[in-house]
C-alpha positions as CSV (number, residue, x, y, z in Angstrom):
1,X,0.0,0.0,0.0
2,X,1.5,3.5,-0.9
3,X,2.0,5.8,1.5
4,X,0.8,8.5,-0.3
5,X,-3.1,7.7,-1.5
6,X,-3.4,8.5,-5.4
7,X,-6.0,10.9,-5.4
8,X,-3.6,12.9,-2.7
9,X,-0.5,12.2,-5.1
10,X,-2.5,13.6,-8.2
11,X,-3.9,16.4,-6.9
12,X,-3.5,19.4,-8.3
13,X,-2.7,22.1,-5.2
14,X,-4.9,26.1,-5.2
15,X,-2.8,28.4,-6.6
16,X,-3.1,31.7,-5.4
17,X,-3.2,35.3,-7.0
18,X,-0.2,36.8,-7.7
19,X,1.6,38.8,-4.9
20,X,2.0,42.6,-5.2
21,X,5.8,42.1,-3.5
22,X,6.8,39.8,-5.8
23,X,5.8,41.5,-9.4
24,X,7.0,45.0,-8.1
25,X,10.8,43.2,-7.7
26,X,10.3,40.7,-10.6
27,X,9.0,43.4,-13.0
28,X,11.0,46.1,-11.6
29,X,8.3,48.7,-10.4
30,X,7.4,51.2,-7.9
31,X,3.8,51.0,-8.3
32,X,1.5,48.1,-8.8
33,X,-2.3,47.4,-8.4
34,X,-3.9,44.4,-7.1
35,X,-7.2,43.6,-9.2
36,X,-6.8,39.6,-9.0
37,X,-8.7,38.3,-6.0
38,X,-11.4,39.7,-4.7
39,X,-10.1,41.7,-1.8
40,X,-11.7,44.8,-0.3
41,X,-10.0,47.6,-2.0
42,X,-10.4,49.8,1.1
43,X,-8.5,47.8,3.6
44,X,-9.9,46.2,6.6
45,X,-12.9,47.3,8.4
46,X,-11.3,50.6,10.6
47,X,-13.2,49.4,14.0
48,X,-11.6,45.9,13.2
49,X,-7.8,47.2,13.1
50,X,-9.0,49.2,16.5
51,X,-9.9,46.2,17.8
52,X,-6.7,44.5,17.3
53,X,-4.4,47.1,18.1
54,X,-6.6,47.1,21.9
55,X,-5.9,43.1,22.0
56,X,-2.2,43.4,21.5
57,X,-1.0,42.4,25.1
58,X,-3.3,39.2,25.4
59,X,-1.6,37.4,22.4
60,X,0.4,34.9,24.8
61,X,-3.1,33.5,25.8
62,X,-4.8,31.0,23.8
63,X,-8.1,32.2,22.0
64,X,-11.7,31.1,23.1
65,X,-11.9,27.6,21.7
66,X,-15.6,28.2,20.9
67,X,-15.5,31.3,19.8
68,X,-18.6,32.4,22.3
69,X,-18.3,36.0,21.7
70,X,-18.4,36.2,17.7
71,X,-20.8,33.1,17.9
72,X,-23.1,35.5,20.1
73,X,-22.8,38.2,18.2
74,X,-23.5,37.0,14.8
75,X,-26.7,35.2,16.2
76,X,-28.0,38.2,17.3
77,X,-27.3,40.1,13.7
78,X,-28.8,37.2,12.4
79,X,-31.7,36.3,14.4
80,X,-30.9,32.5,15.0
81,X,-29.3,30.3,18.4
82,X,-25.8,30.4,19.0
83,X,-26.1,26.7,18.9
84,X,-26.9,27.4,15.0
85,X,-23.5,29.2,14.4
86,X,-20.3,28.2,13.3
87,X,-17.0,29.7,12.6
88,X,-13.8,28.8,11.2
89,X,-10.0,29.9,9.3
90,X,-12.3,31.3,5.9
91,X,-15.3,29.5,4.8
92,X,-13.0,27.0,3.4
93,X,-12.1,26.0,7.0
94,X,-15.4,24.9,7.4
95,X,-16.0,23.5,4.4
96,X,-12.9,21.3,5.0
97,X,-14.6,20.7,8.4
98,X,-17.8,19.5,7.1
99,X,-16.6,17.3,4.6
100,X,-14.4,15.4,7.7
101,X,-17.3,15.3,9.6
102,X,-20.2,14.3,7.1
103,X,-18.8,11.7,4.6
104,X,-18.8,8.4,5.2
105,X,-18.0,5.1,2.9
106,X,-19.5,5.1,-0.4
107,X,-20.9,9.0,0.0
108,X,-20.3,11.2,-2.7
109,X,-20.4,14.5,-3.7
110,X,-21.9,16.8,-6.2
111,X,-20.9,20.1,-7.7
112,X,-20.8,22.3,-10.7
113,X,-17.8,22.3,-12.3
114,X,-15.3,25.3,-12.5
115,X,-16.9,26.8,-9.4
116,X,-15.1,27.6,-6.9
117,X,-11.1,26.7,-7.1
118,X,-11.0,26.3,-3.2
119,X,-13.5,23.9,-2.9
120,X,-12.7,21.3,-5.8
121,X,-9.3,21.2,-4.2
122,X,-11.0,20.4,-1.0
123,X,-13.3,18.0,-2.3
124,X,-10.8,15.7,-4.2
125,X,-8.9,15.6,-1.5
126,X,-11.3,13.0,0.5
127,X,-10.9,10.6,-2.5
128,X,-14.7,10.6,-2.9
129,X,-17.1,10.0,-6.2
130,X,-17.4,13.2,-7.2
131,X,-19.8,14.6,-10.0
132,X,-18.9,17.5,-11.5
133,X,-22.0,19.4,-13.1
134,X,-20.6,21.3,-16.0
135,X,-22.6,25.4,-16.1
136,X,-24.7,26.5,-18.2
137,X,-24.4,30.1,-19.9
138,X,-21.8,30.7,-17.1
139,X,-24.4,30.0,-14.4
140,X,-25.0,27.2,-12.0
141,X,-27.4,24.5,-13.4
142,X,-29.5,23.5,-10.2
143,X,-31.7,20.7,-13.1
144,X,-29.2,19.2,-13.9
145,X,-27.1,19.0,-10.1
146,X,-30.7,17.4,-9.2
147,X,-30.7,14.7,-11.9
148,X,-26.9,13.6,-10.1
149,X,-28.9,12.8,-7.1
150,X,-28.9,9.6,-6.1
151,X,-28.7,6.8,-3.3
152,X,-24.9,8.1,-2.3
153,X,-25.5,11.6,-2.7
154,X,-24.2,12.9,0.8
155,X,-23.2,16.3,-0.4
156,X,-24.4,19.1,-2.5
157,X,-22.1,22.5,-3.0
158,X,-23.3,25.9,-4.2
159,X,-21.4,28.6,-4.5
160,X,-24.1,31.8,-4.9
161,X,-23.2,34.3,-6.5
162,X,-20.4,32.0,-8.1
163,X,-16.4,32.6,-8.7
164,X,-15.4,33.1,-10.6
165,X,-18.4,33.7,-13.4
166,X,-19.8,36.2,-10.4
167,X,-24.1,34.4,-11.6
168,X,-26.3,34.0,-9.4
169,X,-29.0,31.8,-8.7
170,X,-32.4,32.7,-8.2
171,X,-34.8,31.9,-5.5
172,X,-37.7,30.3,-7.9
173,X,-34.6,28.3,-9.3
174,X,-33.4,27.2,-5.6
175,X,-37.0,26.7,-4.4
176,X,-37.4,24.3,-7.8
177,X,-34.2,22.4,-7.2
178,X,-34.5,22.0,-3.1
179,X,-37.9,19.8,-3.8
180,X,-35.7,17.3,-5.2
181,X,-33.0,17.0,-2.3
182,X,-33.5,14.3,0.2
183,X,-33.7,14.7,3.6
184,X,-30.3,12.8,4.1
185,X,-28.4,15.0,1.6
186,X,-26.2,18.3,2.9
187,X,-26.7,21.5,0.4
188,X,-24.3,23.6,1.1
189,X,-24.6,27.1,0.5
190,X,-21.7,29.5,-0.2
191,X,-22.5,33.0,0.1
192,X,-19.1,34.7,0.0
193,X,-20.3,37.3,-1.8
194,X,-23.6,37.9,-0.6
195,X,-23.3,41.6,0.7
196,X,-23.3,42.5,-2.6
197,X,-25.7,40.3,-4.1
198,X,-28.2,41.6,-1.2
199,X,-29.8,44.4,-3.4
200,X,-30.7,41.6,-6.5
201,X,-34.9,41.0,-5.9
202,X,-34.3,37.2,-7.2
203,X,-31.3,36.6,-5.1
204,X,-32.3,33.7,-2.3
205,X,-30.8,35.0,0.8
206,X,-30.0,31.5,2.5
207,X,-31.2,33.1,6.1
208,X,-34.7,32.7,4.7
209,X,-34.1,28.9,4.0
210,X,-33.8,27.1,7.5
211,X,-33.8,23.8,6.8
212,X,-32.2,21.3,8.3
213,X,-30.3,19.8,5.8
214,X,-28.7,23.5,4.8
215,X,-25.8,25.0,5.7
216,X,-25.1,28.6,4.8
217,X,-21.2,29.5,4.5
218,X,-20.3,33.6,4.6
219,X,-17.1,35.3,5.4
220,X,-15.5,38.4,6.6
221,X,-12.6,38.3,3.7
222,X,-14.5,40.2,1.1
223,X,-16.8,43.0,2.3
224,X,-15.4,43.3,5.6
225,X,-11.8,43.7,4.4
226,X,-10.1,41.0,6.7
227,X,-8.8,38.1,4.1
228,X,-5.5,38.4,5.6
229,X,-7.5,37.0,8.7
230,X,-8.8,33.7,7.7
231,X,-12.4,34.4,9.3
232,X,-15.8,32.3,7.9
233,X,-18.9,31.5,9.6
234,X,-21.9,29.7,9.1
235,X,-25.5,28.6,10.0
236,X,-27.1,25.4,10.3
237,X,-29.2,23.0,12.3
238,X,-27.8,23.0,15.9
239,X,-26.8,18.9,15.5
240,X,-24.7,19.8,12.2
241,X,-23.2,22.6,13.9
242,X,-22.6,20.7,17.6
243,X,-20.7,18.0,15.3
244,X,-18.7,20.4,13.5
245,X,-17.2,21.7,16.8
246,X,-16.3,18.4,17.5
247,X,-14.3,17.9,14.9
248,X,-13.0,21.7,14.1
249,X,-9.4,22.3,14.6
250,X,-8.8,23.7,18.3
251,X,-8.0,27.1,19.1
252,X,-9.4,28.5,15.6
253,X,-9.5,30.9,14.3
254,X,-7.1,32.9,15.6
255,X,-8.1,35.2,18.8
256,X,-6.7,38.3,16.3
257,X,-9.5,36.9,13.9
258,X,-12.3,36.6,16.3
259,X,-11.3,40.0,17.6
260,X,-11.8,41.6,14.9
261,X,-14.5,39.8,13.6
262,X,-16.9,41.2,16.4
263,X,-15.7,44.9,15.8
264,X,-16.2,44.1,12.1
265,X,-19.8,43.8,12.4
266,X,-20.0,46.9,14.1
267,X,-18.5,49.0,11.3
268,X,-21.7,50.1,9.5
269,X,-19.8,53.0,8.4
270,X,-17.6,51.2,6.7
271,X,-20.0,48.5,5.1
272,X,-22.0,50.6,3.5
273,X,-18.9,52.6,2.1
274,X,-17.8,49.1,1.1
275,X,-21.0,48.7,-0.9
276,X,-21.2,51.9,-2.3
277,X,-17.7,52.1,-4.2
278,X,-18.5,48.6,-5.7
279,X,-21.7,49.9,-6.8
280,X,-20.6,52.9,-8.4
281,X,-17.4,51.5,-9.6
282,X,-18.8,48.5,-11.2
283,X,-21.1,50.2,-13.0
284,X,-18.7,52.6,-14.1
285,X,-16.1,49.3,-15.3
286,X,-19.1,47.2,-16.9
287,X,-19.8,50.4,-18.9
288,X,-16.3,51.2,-20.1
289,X,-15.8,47.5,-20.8
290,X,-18.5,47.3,-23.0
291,X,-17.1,50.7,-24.8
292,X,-14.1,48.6,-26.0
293,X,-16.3,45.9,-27.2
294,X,-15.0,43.3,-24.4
295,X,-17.2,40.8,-23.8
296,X,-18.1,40.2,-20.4
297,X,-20.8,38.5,-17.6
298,X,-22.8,40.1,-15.8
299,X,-21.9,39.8,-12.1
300,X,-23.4,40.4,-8.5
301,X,-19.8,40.4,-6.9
302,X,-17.2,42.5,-6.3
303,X,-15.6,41.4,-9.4
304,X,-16.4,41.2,-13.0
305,X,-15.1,38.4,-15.6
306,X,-14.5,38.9,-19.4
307,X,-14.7,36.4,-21.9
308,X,-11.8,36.3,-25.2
309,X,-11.7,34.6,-28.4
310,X,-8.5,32.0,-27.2
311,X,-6.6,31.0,-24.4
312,X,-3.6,32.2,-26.0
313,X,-5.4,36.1,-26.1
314,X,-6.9,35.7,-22.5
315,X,-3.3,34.8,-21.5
316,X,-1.7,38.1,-23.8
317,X,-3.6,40.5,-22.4
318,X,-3.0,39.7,-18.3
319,X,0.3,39.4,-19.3
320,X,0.2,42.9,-21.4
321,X,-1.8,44.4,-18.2
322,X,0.9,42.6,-15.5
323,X,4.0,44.5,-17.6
324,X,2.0,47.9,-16.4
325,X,1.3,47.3,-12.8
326,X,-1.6,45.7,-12.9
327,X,-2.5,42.4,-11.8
328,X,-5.8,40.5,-13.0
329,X,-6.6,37.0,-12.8
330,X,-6.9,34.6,-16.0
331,X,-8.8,31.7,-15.3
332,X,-6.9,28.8,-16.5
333,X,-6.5,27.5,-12.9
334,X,-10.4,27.8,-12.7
335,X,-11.4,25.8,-15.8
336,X,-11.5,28.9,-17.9
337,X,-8.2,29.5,-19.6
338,X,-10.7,32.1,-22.4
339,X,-11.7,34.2,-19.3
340,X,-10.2,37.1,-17.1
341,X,-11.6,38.0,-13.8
342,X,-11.0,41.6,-12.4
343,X,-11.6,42.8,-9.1
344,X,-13.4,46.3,-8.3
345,X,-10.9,48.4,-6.8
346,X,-10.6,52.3,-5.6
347,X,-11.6,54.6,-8.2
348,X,-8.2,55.9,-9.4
349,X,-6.9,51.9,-9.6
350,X,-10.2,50.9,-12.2
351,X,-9.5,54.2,-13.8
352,X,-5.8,52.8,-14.6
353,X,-7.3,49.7,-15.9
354,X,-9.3,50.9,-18.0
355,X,-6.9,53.1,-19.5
356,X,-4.1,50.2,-19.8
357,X,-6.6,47.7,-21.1
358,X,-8.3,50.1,-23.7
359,X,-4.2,51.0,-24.9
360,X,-3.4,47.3,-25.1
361,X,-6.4,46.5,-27.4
């Protein structure tokens, strides 16, 4: 027997966005923007850096293992028992978390394909039957992820809105798909992104859905500014959750994270700024994209993805925008070597872009 199982030995690792460090000293520059992953363009929440500057001196303690006081908090923003919240290092802490805990022999998984990165790493990493739902017109197709149903189906992932395509699905689509999941079958629920997505009149707010068998993943990496954090959390039925803490890693996330976590949801101020810029600014991108005949998706994120004729163009064109400063993300890694996600970021940054892109073309 090897020591190494196979579908650990083949698999192919996340790679990350690249690093502004690293392209100002490889390319030589002073100045570089970051418009590759997603991150709040405004920094961190201002009452969460407050919040971590007060907890400096307590570092040499461990962190509430439970994490009562975020836990507390977010039930009471949310309206639900503590004993229906979760938290974790990013949603992906969790999801790693709830794949340990739920799966067992023959169980399998299902999910659209060339959704999220982090997650199909994740998943073929238990060595699990796997079916991978290919989209549909960049979107999620809930019919066809309910036709792979079936006697092992253990666990169901959707990422809404999506990443990288930034669709969404609806809630007549969800309400359609949901009367085909069993009882026995975990739907995950990833709504990194909802903050933005809050505004859309179809978009199915997971808080409204409290079944038993759902478990709703957000995070504080994107609208609250703290990626650098690792912070997720989640709601569920109180016998998921109470098994999930059984099994979480102990001592995370960090007391830093948890910190700043609760000042985080304080920071109105700075949410609604948060929301603001993206709406303005994406509006403002989408247009001028469409000016220089770009083709692109519409997206209910804080990030917008464009479609090109080849890889090979795709591939010129991030390359072309990296030699200026600016970092974008192709998605080859994702599944979509044709297609270019960029992040929304301050006003001066997407002006650059825009500027660079529309020169390159």
């Amino acid at each position: 027997m090897p020591l190494v199982p196979s579908y650990i030995k083949n698999l192919a690792s996340y790679k990350p966005g690249l690093r502004i460090d690293d392209i100002k000293r490889d390319k030589g520059l002073d100045r570089v923007i970051k418009l590759a992953s997603n991150e709040n363009s405004l920094g961190p929440a201002p009452l969460a850096i407050a919040a971590i500057e007060s907890a400096m001196q307590k570092v040499n303690r461990y962190p509430d293992a439970f994490g009562m006081a975020l836990r507390t908090k977010l039930a009471k923003k949310f309206d639900v028992k503590i004993e229906n919240v979760i938290i974790g290092a990013g949603s992906e802490g969790i999801i790693s978390n709830i794949l340990r805990t739920f799966l067992l022999g023959d169980d399998e998984i299902v999910a659209a394909a060339d959704s999220f990165i982090g997650f199909r790493v994740l998943a073929n990493a238990t060595g699990r039957s796997i079916h991978w739902v290919p989209m549909k017109n960049h979107r999620i197709d809930l019919g066809d992820i309910a036709e792979k149903i079936n006697d092992y189906t253990k666990i169901i992932y959707i990422a809404n809105p999506d990443n990288p395509m930034g669709t969404y699905i609806t809630k007549e689509e969800f309400d359609k798909f949901y009367a085909h999941v069993p009882e026995r079958v975990l739907v995950i629920l990833d709504e990194a992104y909802f903050e933005f997505a809050t505004n859309i009149k179809e978009y199915p707010d997971s808080m409204k859905y409290r079944y038993d068998n759902v478990i709703t993943l957000r995070t504080f990496s994107k609208a609250y500014g703290l990626a650098g954090l690792r912070i997720g959390y989640g709601f569920s039925h109180e016998t998921l959750i109470s098994n999930l803490l059984k099994v979480k890693v102990p001592f995370e996330p960090s007391y830093f994270a948890q910190v700043a976590g609760c000042a985080a949801l304080d920071d109105n101020e700075f949410m609604e700024k948060t929301i603001e810029l993206n709406k303005n600014e994406m509006s403002k991108i989408e247009s001028r994209i469409d000016e220089l005949g770009v083709t692109r998706i519409p997206s209910a994120t804080n990030f917008v993805t464009t479609f090109w004729e080849s890889e090979e163009k795709a591939k010129s064109i991030a390359e072309k925008l990296l030699d200026e400063g600016i970092i974008v993300r192709q998605l080859n890694a994702f599944g979509w070597p044709e297609y270019i996600r960029i992040s929304i970021g301050l006003e001066h940054e997407n002006d650059q872009f825009i500027q660079t892109l529309a020169s390159i073309i």
